[in-house]
MARKOL-542322 format. One record per atom (N, C-alpha, C): x, y, z; residue in three letters. Coordinates in steps of 0.05 Angstrom, whole numbers, padded with zeros to 5 digits, always signed. Layout:
N
XYZALA ...
This chain:
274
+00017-00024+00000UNK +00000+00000+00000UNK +00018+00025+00000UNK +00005+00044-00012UNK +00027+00065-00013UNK +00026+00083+00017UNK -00002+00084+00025UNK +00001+00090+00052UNK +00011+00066+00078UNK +00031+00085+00093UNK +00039+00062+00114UNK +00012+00055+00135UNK +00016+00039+00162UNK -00004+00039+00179UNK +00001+00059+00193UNK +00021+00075+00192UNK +00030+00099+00215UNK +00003+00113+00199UNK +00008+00119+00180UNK -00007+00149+00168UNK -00034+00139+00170UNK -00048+00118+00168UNK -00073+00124+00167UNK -00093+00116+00199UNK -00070+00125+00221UNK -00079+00129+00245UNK -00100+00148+00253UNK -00102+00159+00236UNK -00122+00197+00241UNK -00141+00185+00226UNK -00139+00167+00209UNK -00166+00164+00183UNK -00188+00175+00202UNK -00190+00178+00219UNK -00227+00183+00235UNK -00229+00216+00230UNK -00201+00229+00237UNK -00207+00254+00241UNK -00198+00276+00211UNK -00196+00255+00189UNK -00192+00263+00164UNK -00211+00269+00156UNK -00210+00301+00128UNK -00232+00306+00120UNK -00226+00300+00084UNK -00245+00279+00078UNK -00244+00269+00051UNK -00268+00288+00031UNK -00250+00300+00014UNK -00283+00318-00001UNK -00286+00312-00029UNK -00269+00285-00032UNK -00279+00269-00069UNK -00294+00240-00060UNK -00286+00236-00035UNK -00297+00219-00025UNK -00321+00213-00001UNK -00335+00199-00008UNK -00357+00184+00018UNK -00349+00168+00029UNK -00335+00165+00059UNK -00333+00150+00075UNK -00347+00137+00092UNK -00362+00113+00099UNK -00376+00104+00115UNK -00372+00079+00128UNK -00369+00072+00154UNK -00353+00050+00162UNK -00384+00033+00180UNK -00391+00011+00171UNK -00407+00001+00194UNK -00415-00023+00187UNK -00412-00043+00215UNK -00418-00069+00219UNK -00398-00093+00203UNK -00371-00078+00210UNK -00341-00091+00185UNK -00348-00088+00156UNK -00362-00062+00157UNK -00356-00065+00120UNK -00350-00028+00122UNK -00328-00023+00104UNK -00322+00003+00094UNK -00336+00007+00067UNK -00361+00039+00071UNK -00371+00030+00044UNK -00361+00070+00030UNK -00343+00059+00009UNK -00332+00082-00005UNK -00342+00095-00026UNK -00353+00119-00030UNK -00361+00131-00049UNK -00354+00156-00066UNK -00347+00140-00082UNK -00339+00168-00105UNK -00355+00199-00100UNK -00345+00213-00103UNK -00363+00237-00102UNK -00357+00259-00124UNK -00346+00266-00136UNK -00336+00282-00153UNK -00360+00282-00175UNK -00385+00291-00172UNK -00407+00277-00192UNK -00408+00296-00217UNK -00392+00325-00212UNK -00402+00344-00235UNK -00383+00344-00259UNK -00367+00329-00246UNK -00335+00314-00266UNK -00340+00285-00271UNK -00363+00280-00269UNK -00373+00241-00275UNK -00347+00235-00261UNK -00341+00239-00240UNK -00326+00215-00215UNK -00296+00218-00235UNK -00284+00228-00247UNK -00261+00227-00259UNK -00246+00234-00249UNK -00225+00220-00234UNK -00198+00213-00211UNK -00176+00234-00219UNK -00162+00249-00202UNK -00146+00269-00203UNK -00129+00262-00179UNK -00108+00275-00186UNK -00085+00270-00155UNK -00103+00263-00138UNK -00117+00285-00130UNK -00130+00284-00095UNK -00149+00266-00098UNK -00163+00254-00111UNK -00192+00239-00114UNK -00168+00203-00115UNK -00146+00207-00122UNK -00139+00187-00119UNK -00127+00178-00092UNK -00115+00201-00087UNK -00100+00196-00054UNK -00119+00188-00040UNK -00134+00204-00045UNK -00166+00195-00017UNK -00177+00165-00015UNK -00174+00160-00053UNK -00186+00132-00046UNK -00159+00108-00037UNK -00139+00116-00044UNK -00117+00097-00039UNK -00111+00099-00002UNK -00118+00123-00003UNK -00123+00127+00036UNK -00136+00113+00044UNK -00161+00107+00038UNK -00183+00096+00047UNK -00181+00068+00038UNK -00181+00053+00020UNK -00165+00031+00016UNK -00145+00017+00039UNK -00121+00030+00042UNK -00107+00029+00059UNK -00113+00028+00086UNK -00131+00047+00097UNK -00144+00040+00126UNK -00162+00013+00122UNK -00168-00002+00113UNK -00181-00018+00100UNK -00166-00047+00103UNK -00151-00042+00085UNK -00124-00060+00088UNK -00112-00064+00120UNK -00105-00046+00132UNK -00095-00051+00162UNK -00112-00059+00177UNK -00139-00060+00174UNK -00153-00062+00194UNK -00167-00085+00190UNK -00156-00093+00212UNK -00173-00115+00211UNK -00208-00130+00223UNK -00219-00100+00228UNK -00242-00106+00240UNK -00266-00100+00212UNK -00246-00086+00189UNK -00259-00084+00158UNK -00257-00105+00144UNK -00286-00123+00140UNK -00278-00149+00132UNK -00283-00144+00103UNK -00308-00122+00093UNK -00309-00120+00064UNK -00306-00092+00056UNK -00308-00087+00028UNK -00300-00060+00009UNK -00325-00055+00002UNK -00342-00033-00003UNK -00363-00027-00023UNK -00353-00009-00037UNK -00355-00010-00064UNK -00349+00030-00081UNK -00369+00032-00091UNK -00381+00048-00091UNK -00396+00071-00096UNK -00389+00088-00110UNK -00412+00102-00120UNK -00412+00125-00132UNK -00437+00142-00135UNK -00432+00172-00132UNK -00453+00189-00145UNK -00455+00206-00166UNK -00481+00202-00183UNK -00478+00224-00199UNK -00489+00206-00230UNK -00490+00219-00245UNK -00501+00202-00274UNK -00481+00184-00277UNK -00449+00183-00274UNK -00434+00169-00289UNK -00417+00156-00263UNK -00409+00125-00263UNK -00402+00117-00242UNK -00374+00128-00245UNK -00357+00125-00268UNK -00322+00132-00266UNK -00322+00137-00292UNK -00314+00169-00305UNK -00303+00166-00322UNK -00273+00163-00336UNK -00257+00154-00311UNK -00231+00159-00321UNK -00215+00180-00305UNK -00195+00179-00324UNK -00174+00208-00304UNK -00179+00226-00316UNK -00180+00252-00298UNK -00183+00270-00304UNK -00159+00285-00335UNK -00172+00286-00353UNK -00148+00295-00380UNK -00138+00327-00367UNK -00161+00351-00364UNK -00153+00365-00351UNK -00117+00369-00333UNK -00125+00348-00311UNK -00113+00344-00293UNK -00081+00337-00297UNK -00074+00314-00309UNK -00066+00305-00335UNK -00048+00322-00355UNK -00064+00345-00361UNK -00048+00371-00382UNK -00046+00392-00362UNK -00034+00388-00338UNK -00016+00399-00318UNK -00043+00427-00306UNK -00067+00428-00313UNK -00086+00443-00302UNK -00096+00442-00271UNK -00096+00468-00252UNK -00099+00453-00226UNK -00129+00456-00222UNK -00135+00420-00217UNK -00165+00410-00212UNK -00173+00417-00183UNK -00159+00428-00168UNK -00162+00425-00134UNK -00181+00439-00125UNK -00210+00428-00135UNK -00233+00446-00122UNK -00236+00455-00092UNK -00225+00430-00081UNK -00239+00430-00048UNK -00211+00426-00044UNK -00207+00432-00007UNK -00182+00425-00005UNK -00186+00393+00012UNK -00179+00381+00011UNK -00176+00348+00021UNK -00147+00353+00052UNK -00157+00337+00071UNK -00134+00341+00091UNK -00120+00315+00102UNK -00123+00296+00077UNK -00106+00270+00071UNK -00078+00278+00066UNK -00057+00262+00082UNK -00033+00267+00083UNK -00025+00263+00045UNK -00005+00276+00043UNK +00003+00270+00013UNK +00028+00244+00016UNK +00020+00237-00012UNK +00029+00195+00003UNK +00060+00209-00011UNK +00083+00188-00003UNK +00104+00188-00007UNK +00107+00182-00037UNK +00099+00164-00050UNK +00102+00156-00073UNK +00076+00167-00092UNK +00077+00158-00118UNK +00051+00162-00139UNK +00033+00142-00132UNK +00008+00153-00134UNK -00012+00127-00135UNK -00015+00110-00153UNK -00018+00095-00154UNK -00020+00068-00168UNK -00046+00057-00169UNK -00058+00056-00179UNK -00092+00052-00169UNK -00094+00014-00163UNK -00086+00011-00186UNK -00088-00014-00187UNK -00075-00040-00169UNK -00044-00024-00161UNK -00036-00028-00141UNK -00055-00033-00119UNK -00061-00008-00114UNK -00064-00008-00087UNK -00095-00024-00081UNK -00112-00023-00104UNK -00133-00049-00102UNK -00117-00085-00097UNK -00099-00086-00111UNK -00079-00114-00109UNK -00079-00114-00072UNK -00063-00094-00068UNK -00053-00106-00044UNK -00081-00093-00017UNK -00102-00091-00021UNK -00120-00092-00005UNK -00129-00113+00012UNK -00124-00135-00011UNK -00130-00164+00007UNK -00153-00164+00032UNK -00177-00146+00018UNK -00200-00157+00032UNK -00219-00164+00002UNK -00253-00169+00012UNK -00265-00174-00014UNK -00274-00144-00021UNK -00275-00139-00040UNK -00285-00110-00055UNK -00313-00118-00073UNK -00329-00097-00064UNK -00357-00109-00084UNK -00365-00077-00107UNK -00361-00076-00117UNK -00355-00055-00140UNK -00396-00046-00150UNK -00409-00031-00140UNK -00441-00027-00131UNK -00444-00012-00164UNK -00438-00021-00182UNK -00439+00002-00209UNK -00464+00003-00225UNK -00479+00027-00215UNK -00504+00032-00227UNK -00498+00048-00253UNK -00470+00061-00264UNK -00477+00079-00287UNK -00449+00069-00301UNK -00446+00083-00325UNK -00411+00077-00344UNK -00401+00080-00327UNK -00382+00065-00342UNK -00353+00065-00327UNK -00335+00059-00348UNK -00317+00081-00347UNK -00299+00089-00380UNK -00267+00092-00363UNK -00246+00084-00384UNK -00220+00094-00387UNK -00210+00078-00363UNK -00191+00101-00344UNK -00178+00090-00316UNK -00208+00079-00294UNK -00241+00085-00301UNK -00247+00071-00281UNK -00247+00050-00287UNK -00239+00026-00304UNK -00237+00001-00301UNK -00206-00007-00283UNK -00194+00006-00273UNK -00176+00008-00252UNK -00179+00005-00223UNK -00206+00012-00220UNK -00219+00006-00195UNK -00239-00014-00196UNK -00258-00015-00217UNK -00273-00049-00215UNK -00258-00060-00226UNK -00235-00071-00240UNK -00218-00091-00245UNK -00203-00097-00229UNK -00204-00079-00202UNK -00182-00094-00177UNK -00210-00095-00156UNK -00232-00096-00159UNK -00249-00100-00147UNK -00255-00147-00140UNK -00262-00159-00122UNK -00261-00181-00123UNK -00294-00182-00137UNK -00303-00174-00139UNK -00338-00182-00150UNK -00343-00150-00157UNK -00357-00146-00185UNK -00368-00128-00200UNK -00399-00133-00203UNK -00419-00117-00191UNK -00442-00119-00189UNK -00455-00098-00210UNK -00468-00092-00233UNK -00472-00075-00255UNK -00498-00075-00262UNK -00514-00051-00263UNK -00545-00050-00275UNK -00546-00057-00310UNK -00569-00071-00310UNK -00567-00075-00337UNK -00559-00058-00358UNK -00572-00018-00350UNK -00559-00010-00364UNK -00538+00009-00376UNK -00514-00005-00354UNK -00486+00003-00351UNK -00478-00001-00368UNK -00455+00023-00389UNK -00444+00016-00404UNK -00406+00007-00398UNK -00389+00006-00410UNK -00355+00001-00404UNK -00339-00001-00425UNK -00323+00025-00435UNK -00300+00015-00445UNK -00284+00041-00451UNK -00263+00044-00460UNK -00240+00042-00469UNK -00231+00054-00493UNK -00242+00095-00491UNK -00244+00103-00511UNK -00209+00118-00514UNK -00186+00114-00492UNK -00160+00126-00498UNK -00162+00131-00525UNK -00157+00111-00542UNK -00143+00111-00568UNK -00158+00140-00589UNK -00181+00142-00575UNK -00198+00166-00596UNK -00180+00195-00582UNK -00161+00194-00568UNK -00158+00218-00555UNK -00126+00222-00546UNK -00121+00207-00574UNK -00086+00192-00580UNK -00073+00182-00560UNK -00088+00177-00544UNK -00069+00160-00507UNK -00074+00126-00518UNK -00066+00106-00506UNK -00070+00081-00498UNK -00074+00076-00468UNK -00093+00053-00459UNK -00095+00051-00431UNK -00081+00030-00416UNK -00049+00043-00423UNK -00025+00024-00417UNK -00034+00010-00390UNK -00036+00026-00368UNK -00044+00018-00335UNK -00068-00008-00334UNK -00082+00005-00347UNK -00115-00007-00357UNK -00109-00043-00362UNK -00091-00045-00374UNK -00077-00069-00385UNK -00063-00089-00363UNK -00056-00085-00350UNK -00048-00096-00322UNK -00059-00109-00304UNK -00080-00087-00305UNK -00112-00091-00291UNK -00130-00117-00302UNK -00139-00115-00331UNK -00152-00125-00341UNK -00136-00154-00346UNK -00113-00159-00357UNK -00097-00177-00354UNK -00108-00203-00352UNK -00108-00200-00320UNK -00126-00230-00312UNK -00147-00241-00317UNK -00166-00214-00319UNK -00188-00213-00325UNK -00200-00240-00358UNK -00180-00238-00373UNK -00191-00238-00400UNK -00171-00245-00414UNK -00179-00261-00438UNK -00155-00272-00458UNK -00143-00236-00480UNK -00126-00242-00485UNK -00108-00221-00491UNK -00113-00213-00519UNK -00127-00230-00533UNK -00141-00222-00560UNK -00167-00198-00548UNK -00185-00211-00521UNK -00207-00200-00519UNK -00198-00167-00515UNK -00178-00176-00500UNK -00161-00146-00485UNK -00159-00126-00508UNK -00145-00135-00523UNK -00128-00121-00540UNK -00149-00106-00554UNK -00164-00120-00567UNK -00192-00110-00576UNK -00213-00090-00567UNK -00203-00099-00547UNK -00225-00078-00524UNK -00200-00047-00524UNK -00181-00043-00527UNK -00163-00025-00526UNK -00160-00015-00551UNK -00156-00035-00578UNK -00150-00018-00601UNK -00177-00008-00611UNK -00197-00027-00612UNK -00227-00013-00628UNK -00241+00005-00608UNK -00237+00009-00589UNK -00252+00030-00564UNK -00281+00016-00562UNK -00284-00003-00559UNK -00318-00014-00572UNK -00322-00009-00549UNK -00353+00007-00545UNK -00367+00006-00514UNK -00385-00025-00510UNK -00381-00033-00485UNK -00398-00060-00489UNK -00412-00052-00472UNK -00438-00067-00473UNK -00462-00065-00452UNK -00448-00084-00430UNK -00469-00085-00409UNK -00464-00097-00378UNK -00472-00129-00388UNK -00481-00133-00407UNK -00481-00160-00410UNK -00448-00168-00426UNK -00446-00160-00443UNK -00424-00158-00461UNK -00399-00169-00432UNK -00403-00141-00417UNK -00377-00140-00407UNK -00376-00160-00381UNK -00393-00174-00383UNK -00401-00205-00362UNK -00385-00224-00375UNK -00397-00220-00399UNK -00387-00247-00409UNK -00356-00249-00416UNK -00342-00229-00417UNK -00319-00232-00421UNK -00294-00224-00394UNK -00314-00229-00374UNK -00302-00225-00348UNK -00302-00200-00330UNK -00309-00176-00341UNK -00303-00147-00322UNK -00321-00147-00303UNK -00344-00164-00312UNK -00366-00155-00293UNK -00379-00182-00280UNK -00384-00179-00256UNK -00393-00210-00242UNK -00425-00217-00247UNK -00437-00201-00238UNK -00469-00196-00242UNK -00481-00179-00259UNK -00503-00185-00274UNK -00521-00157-00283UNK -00541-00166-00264UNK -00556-00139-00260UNK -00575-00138-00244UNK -00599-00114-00256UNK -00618-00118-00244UNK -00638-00096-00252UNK -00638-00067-00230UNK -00641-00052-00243UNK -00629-00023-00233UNK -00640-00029-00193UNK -00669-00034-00195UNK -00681-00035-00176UNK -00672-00053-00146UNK -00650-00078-00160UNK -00650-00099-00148UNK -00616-00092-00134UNK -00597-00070-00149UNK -00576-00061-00144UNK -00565-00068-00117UNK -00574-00046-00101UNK -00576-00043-00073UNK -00579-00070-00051UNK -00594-00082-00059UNK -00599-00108-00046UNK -00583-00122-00057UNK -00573-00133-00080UNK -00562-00148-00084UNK -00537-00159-00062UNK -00525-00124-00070UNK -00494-00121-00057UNK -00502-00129-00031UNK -00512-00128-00013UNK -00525-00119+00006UNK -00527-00160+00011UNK -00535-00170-00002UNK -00551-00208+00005UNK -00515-00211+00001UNK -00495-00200-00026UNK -00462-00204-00027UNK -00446-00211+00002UNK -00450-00185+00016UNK -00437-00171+00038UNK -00451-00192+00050UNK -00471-00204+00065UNK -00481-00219+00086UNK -00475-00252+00078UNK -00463-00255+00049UNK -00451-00279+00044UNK -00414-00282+00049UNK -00410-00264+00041UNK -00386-00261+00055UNK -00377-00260+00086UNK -00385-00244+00101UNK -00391-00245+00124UNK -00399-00271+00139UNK -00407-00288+00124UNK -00413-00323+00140UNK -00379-00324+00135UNK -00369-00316+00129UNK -00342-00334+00121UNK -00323-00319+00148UNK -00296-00333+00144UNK -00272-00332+00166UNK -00265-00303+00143UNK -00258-00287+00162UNK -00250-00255+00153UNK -00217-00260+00146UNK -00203-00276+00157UNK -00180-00281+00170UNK -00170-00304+00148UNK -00185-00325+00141UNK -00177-00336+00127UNK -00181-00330+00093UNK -00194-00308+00092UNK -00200-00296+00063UNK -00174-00273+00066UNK -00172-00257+00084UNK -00144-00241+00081UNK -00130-00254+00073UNK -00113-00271+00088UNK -00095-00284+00077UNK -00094-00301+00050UNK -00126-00312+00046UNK -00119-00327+00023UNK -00125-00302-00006UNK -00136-00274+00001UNK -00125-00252-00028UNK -00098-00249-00020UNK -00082-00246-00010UNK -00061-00240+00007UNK -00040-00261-00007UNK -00045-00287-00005UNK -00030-00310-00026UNK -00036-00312-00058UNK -00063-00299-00060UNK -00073-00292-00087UNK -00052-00272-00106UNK -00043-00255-00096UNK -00026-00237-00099UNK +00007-00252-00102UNK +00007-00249-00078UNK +00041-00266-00084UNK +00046-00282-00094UNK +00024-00304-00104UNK +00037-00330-00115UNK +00041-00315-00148UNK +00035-00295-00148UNK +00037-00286-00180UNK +00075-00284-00186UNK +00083-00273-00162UNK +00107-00269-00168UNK +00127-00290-00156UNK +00114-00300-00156UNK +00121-00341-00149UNK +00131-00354-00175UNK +00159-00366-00174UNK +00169-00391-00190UNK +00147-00419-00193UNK +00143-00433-00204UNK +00126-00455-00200UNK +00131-00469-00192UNK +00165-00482-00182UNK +00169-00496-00161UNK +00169-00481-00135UNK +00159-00455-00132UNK +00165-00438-00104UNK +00134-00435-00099UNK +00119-00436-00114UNK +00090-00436-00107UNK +00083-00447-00089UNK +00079-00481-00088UNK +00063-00499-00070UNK +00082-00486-00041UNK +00113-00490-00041UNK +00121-00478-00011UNK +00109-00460-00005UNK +00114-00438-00022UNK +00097-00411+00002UNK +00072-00421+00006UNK +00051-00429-00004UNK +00027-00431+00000UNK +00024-00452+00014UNK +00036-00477+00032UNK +00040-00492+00049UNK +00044-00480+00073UNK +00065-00457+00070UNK +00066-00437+00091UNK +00047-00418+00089UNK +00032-00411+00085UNK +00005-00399+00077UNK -00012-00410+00094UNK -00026-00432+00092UNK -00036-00456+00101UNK -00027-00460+00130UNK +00000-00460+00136UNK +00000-00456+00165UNK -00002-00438+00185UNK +00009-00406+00172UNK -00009-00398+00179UNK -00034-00390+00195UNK -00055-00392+00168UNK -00077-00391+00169UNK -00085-00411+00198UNK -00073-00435+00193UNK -00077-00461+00209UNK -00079-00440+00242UNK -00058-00426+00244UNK -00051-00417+00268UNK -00064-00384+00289UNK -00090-00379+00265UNK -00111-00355+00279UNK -00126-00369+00290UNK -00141-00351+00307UNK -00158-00356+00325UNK -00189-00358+00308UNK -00187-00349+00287UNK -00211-00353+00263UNK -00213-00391+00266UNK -00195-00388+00255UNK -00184-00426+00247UNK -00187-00445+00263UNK -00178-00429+00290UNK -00190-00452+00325UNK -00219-00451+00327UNK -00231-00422+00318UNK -00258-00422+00320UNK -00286-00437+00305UNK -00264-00434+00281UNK -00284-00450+00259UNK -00277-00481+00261UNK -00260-00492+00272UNK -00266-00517+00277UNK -00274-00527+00295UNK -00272-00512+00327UNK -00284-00514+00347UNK -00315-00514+00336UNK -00320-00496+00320UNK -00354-00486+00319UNK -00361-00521+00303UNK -00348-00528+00286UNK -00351-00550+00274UNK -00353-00573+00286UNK -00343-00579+00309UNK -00347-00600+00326UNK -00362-00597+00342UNK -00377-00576+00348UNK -00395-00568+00372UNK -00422-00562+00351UNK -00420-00566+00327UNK -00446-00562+00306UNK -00456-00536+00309UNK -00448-00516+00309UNK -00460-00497+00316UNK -00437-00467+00296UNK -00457-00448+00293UNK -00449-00427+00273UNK -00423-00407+00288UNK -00406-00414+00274UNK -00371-00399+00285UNK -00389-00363+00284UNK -00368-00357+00307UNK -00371-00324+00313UNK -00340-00312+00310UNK -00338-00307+00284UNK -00307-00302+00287UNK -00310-00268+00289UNK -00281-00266+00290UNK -00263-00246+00309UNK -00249-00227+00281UNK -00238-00247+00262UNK -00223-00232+00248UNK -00191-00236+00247UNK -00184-00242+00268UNK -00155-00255+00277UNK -00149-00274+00264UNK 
């Protein structure tokens, strides 16, 4: 994470103004706010969310991610403005400024909780940077997505990283050189998006997500996005070791005593998070 755990000690008494912060019942639920710029990420709209992310990440009493958004358009991308050296700094934000550049995608990687990506409207350019590091993409039927760089002589080099796993590299590539917008079905079927849903059913959906997750060990899903990640930069004879050590681990929280305890005593585990 680009933020340490030192810096996001204050997160309570920080004032975020691209973002909606709301913390309750172990789920952090984050919302874009920038609605008169369709949610299009700029230095500060990025720090905030990689802040918030990051408090996210350390904590371990945050077992899930929501993003959100308001406004007609869920993400349009980075700000071009911003970008051609113009200063976007409407509001002032009182998020420490991180040591390094943000990395969006990054910093979704190394979150290592579940992220449920709530996308009721488009989502164009760099926002597939944030639902492509999202673990589940939830999308109204009629959400559009894609990938107009090339009309505006850029490529969405970053975008590619992201999507990567997502999708075979013909589909990729395609989706980058023709700019084709795909509908929320389209973009199901070729992996960006987990669910379509009907506009109405949105809200609940995420909502039945979050309370299926939540049956689960908090503790043993950290760690296993947590090995999701590293085994990428894993040899294939170095794989099964780390993830044996992984496995032990895991073997060794108090999640893991609980959920087997709960298993022998037949009865529903109350975990902790540990």
């Amino acid at each position: 994470m680009t933020y340490t755990e030192e810096q996001i000690q204050s997160f309570n008494v920080q004032n975020f103004v691209y973002l909606i912060v709301e913390e309750k019942e172990n789920v952090l639920t984050i919302t874009l706010n920038r609605p008169e710029k369709r949610n299009a990420f700029h230095l500060f709209l990025a720090n905030e969310l990689a802040y918030a992310l990051a408090y996210a990440h350390y904590n371990n009493s945050i077992w899930c991610v929501v993003l959100k958004a308001n406004g007609p358009t869920f993400c349009a991308g980075a700000d071009l403005k911003a970008f051609a050296g113009e200063n976007t700094a409407e509001k002032i934000s009182t998020i420490p400024m991180p040591n390094d550049i943000v990395k969006l995608g990054d910093e979704f990687n190394g979150l290592h909780k579940p992220c449920i990506a709530q996308v009721h409207a488009d989502v164009y350019a760099g926002g597939f940077l944030m639902i492509g590091g999202c673990t589940h993409v939830i999308a109204v039927e009629s959400a559009k997505f894609g990938l107009p760089e090339v009309k505006r002589g850029i490529f969405p080099f970053q975008v590619m990283a992201t999507l990567e796993p997502l999708m075979s590299a013909r589909q990729l590539l395609d989706l980058c050189i023709r700019a084709k917008i795909l509908s929320a079905k389209e973009a199901q079927e070729i992996g960006i998006v987990s669910e379509v849903v009907k506009e109405e059913n949105l809200a609940s959906r995420v909502q039945e997500l979050i309370a299926e997750i939540k049956e689960q060990s908090p503790t043993a899903i950290r760690l296993g996005l947590k090995a999701f990640q590293e085994m990428k930069t894993k040899s294939a004879e170095d794989k099964h070791k780390y993830l044996h050590a992984m496995l032990m681990d895991c073997l060794k929280s108090k999640d893991a005593a609980e959920g087997l305890l709960a298993f022998k005593e037949k009865r529903k585990p109350e975990w902790k998070g540990e």
